[in-house]
C-alpha positions in Angstrom: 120.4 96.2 188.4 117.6 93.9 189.9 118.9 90.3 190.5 115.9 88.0 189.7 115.4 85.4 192.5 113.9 81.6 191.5 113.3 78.8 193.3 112.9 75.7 191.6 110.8 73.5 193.7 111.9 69.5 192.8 115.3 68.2 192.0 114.1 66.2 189.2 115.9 66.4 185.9 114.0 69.2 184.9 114.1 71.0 188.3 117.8 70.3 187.7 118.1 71.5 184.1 115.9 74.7 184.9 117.9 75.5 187.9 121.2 75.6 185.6 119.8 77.6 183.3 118.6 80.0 185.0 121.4 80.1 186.6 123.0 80.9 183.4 120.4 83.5 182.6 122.4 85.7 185.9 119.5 84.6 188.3 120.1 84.0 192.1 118.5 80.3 191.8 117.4 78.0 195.0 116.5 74.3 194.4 114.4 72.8 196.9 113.3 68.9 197.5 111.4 66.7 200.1 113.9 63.5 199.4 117.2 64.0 201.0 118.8 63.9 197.3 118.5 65.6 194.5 117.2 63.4 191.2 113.4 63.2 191.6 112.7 59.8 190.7 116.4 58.8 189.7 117.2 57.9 193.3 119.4 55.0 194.4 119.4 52.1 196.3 122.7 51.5 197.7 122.0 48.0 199.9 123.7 45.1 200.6 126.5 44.9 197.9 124.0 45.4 195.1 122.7 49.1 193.5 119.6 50.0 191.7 118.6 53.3 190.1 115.0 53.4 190.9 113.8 55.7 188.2 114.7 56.6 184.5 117.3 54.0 182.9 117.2 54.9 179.1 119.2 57.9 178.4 118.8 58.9 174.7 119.5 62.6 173.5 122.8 62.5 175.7 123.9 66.3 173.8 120.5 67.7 176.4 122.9 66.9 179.1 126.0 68.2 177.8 124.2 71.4 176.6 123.5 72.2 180.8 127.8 71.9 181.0 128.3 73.9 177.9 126.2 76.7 180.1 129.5 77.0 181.8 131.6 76.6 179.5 132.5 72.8 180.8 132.4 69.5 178.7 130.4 67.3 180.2 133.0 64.1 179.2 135.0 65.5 182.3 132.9 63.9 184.7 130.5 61.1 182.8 130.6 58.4 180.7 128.4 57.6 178.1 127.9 54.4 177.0 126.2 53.2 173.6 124.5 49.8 173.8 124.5 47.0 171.7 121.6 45.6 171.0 119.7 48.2 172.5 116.2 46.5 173.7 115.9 42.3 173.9 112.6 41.4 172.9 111.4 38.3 174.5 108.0 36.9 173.1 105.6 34.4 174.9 106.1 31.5 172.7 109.7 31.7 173.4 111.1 33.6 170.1 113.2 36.5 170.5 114.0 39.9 168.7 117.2 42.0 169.2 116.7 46.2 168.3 119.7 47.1 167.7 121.9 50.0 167.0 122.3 48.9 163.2 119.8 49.3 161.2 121.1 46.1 158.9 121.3 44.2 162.1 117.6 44.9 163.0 116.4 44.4 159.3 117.9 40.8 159.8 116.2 40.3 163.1 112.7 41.5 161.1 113.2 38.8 158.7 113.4 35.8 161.2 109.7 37.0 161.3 108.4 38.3 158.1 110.7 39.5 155.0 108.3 42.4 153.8 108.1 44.0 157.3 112.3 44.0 156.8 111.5 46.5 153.9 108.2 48.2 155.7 110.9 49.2 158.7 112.9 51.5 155.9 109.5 53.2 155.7 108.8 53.5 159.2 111.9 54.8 160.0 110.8 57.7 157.0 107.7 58.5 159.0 109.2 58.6 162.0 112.2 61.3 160.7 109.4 63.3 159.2 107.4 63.5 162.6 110.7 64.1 164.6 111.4 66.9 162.4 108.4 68.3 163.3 107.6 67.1 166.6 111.1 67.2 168.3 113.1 69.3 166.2 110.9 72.7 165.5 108.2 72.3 168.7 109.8 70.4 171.6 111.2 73.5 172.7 108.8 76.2 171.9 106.1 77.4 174.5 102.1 76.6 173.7 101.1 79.3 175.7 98.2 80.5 173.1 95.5 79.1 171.4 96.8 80.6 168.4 100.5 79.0 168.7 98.0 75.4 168.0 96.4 76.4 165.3 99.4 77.9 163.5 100.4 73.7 164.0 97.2 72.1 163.1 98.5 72.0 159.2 101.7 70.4 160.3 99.4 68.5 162.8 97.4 67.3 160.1 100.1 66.4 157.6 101.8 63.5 160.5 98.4 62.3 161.1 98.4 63.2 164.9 95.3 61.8 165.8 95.9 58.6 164.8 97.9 56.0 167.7 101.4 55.2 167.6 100.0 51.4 166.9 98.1 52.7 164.0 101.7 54.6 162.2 103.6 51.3 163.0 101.0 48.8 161.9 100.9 51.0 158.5 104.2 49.6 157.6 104.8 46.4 160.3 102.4 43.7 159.5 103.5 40.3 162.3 102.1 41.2 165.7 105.3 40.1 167.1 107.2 43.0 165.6 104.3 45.5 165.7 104.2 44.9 169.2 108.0 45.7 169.8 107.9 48.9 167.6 104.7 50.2 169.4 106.1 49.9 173.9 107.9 53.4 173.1 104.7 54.9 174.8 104.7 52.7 177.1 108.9 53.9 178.0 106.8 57.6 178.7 103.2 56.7 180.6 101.0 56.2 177.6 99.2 52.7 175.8 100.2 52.5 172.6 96.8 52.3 171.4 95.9 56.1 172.3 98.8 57.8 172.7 99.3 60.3 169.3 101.2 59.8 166.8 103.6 62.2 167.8 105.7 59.9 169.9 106.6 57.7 166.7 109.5 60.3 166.6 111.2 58.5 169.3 112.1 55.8 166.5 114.1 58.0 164.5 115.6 59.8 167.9 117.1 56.4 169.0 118.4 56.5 165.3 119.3 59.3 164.9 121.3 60.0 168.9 121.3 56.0 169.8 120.3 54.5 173.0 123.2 54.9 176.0 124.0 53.9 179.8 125.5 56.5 182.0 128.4 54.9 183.6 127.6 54.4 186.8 123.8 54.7 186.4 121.4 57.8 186.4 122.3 58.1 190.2 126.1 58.7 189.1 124.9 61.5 186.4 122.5 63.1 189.4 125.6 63.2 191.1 127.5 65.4 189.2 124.8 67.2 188.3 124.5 68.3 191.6 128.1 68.8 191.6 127.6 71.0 188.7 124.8 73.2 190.4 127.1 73.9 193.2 129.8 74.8 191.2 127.9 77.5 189.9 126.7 78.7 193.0 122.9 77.2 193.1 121.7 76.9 196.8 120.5 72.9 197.1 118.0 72.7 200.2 116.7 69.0 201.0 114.4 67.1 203.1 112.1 70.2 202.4 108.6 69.8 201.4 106.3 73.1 200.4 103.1 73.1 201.9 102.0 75.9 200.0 102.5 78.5 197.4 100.8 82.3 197.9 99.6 84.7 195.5 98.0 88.2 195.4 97.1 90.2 192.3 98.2 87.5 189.8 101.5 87.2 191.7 103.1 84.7 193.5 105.8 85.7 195.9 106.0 83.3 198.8 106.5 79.1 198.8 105.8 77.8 203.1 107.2 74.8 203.7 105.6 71.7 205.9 107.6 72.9 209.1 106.4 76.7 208.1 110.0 78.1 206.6 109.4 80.7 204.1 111.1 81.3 200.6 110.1 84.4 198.7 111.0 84.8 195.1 110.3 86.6 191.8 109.7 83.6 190.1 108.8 79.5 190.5 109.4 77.0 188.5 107.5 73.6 190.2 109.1 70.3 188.8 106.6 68.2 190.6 103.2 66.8 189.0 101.5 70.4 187.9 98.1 68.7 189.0 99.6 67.9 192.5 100.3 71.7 192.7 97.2 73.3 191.5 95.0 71.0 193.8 97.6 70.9 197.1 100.1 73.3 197.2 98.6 77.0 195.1 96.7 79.2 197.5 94.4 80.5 197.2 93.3 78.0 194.8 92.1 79.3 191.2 90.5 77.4 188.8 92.8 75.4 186.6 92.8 76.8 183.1 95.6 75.1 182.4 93.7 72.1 180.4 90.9 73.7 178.9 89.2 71.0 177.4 89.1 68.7 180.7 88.7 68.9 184.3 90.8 67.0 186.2 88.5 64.7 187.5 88.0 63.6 183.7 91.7 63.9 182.9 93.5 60.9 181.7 96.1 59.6 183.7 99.4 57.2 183.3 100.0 54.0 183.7 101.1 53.1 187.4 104.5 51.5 188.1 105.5 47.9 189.9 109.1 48.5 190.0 110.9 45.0 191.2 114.6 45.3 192.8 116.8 42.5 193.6 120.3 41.0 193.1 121.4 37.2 192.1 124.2 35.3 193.4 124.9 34.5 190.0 125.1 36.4 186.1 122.7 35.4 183.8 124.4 36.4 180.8 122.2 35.8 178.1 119.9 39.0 179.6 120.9 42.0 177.8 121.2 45.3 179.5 117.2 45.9 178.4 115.4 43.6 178.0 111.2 43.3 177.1 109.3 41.0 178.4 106.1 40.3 176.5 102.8 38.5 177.4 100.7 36.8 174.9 98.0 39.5 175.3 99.1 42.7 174.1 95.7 45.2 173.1 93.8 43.5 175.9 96.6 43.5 178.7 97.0 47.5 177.8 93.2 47.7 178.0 93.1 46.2 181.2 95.7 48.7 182.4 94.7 51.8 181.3 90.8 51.8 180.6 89.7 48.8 182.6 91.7 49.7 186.1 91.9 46.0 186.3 95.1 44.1 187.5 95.3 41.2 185.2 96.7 37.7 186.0 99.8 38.5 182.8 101.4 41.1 182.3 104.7 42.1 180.4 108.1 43.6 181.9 110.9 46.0 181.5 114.1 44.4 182.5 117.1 46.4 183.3 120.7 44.8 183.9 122.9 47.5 184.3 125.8 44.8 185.0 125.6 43.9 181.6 127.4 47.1 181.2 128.9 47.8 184.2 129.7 45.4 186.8 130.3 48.1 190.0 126.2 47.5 190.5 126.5 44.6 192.2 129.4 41.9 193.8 131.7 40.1 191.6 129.9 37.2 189.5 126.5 38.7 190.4 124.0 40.4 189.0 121.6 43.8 189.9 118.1 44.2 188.8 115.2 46.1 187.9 112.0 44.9 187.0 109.4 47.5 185.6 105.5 46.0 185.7 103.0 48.4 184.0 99.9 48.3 186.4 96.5 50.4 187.4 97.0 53.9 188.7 95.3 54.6 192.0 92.3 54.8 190.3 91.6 51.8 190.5 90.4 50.0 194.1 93.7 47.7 193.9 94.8 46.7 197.4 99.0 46.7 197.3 99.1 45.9 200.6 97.8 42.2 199.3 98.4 42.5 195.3 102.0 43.8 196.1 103.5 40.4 197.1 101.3 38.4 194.6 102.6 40.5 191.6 106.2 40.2 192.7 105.6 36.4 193.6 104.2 36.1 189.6 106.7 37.8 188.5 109.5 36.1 189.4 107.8 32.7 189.0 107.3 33.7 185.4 111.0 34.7 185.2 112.1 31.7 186.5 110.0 30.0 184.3 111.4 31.2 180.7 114.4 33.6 180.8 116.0 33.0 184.0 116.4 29.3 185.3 116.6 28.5 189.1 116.2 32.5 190.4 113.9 31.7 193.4 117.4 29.7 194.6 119.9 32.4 193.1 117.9 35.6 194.4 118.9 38.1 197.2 118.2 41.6 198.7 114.7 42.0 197.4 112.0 44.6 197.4 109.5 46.6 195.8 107.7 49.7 194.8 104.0 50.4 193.9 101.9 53.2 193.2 101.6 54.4 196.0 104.8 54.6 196.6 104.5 57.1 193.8 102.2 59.2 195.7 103.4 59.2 198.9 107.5 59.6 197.6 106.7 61.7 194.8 103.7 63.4 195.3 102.4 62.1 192.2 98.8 62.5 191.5 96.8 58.8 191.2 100.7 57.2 192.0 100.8 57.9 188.0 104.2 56.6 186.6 104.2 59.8 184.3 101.7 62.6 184.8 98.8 63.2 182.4 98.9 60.5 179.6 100.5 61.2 175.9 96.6 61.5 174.3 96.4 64.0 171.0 93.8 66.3 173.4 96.5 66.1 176.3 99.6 67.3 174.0 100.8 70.3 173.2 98.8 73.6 174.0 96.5 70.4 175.4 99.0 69.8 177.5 99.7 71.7 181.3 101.3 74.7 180.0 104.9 75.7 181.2 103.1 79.0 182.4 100.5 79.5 184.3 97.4 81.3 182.4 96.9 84.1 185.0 100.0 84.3 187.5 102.3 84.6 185.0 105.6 84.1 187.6 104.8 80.2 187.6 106.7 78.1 185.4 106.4 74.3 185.0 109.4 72.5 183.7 108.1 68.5 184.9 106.8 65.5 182.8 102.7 66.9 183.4 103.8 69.9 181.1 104.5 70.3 177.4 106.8 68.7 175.5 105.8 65.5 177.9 107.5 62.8 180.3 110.9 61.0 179.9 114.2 61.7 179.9 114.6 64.7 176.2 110.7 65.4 177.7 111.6 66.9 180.8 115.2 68.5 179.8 113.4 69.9 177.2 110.6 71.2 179.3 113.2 73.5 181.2 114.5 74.8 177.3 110.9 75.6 176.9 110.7 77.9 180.2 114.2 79.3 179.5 112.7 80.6 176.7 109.6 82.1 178.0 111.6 83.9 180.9 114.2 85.2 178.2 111.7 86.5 176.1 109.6 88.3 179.2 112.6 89.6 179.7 113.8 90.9 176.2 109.7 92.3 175.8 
């Protein structure tokens, strides 16, 4: 009996969760990346004392993990440690007011009211509309291939009924009437590359999925879960190759059977799954080049594209307590800082923040009675004519003047061991088209079948299990992105 052969090209978590199950499926799986560890994005600085995850640092939908152990028949509680937060986002507002989400639901009805009593009841029937879009969008489609047409329109009534084409600010603001609090129920787009102005609907589900799974830090951060994931592939008997970048990936006949790396090594295979940026592969890497199909609506050049990403790293010499282990930071501006950002191109002179203290949680990040940091600024994509080189150290010079300013008192004295990512860091690291944070945006006419497919149209032997593709970007998008092309591969299979 024939053993299929895959190679999974990026050790993301979706080149990682595809690998494993593949793996599963009795395939002889290889896993190739450019960085020198696996983990895509979720890479690690390890410097001076203090750690920072560079990459995804919400983990909801923990079981998607533990499903990739239970492959094997291992419990995934052997090796990590899962811990729920409390509260789980720290709003901080420009007038100085704050707003703790947290994991109760009576605990965030009584932060509501600090700012409007009705909007305390109007959450009860958000959180409604967001279960009946979760049931939908997560629970019966998040997992299931849009490779036809046909598969869309079966949807459009269920489309219809949870009011897809309206924005994620347009469900909230149905039932959240202060701007405060409509502002800190609509940045969940923002957590996956999209404004919250145009991204669908869709992604109101993430509400009721926080509810519904709560919001949790790995122990030992999303570098400490990519290392025993890794530990996990070789287990099982995945070949890991690093520090290898593919050039290119050959076809003939509507099959592709060879991937040529930069320094001309060759890997043959039955079938590829890329877990890179699918429009990265279809202009760079897929010779002879075919016209995408993928997006039928759109042509790349008219595509819509994430947000870029400022990431800020740096320690203290000292623990500023009151900063929970998330924490949003919010400008004044909110429609017209977004619209800056995504339609304008523009880098504005405000701007609001993610902050991430993982030594809220857990205090091996950084050196006794100090503190580790990351600093997410949603910026421009490359796009835009933004010159880093200059705009780099003005942002992260406003930035922590800003900080300094309201949340954190005296950091320009208390800071060490810092540095910085832009855009292009994206491209040049990630090979991410535009330095976009998260792919294609979360727009209704880029979701779903809309979306890059997890096939390819024509050479049906490509697979795409990455943020670009359906069910979208983030951490349940991408995990469930390789469920999708498990799914497709068992089904060729059982045809």
């Amino acid at each position: 009996m024939k053993i299929n052969k895959t190679l999974v090209v990026g050790g993301g978590f979706g080149g990682i969760a595809a690998a494993l199950r593949m793996k599963a499926l009795g395939h002889d799986v290889t896993i190739i990346d450019r960085l020198s560890k696996l983990g895509g994005r979720a890479q690690v600085i390890d410097r001076n004392g203090y750690k920072y995850d560079t990459g995804p640092t919400v983990i909801t939908a923990p079981f998607l993990f533990k499903e990739l152990f239970n492959l094997f028949d291992e419990n995934i509680e052997d090796y990590l440690d899962f811990k729920p937060l409390e509260p789980w986002y720290r709003f901080y507002f420009h007038d100085g007011s704050s707003f703790d989400y947290s994991s109760s639901i009576n605990k965030t009805k009584e932060e509501i009211s600090k700012y409007s009593k009705s909007d305390s009841e109007g959450y009860d029937r958000l959180l409604e509309e967001s279960k009946k879009i979760f049931e939908i969008g997560f629970t019966k489609l998040s997992d299931q291939p849009f490779l036809s047409f046909w598969t869309m329109i079966k949807q459009v009534p269920s489309l219809l009924k949870l009011k897809s084409y309206l924005s994620v600010y347009d469900i909230v603001s149905k039932y959240i009437k202060n701007s405060k609090i409509r502002s800190a129920f609509s940045i969940h787009p923002l957590l996956v590359g999209g404004n919250p102005y145009t991204t669908t609907s869709i992604y109101s589900l993430i509400h009721y999925l926080e509810r519904k799974w709560g919001v949790f830090f790995c122990m030992g951060g999303t570098g400490k879960l990519v290392e025993e994931l890794t530990n996990l592939l070789n287990r099982v008997g995945v070949r890991i190759c690093l520090n290898e970048d593919i050039k290119s990936v050959e076809h003939k006949n509507s099959i592709a059977y060879k991937a040529i790396t930069s320094n001309g090594k060759e890997y043959f295979f039955d079938n590829i799954i890329f877990n890179g940026d699918p429009p990265t592969f279809y202009s760079e890497i897929l010779k002879p080049k075919k016209r995408n199909l993928i997006n039928p609506i759109l042509p790349d050049s008219l595509m819509t594209y994430s947000m870029g990403l400022f990431v800020l790293f740096f320690g203290t010499n000292n623990q500023y307590k009151d900063i929970a282990h998330h924490t949003i930071w919010l400008s004044k501006r909110f429609k017209g800082l977004l619209n800056d950002i995504f339609k304008e191109k523009d880098l504005p002179d405000d701007f609001s923040l993610y902050l991430h203290r993982p030594t809220a949680t857990d205090s091996t990040f950084a050196p006794e009675g100090c503190d580790s940091y990351y600093v997410l600024c949603p910026v421009p994509n490359l796009r835009s004519s933004i010159n880093w080189k200059v705009e780099g150290d003005n942002l992260k010079n406003n930035i922590i003047n800003e900080l300094e300013r309201t949340i954190m008192p005296n950091l320009k004295s208390n800071i060490k061991d810092l540095s910085y990512m832009t855009p292009i860091d994206f491209k040049n690291d990630y090979r991410s088209m535009h330095g976009a944070g998260f792919s294609i945006a979360p727009i209704f006419y880029q979701s779903a079948w809309f979306r890059y497919h997890n096939q390819d149209s024509k050479i049906k032997n490509i697979y795409f299990s990455a943020a670009g593709a359906h069910p979208g970007a983030g951490i349940p998008g991408v995990l469930s992105s390789a469920k999708v092309v498990e799914n497709i591969i068992s089904r060729n299979k059982n045809a």
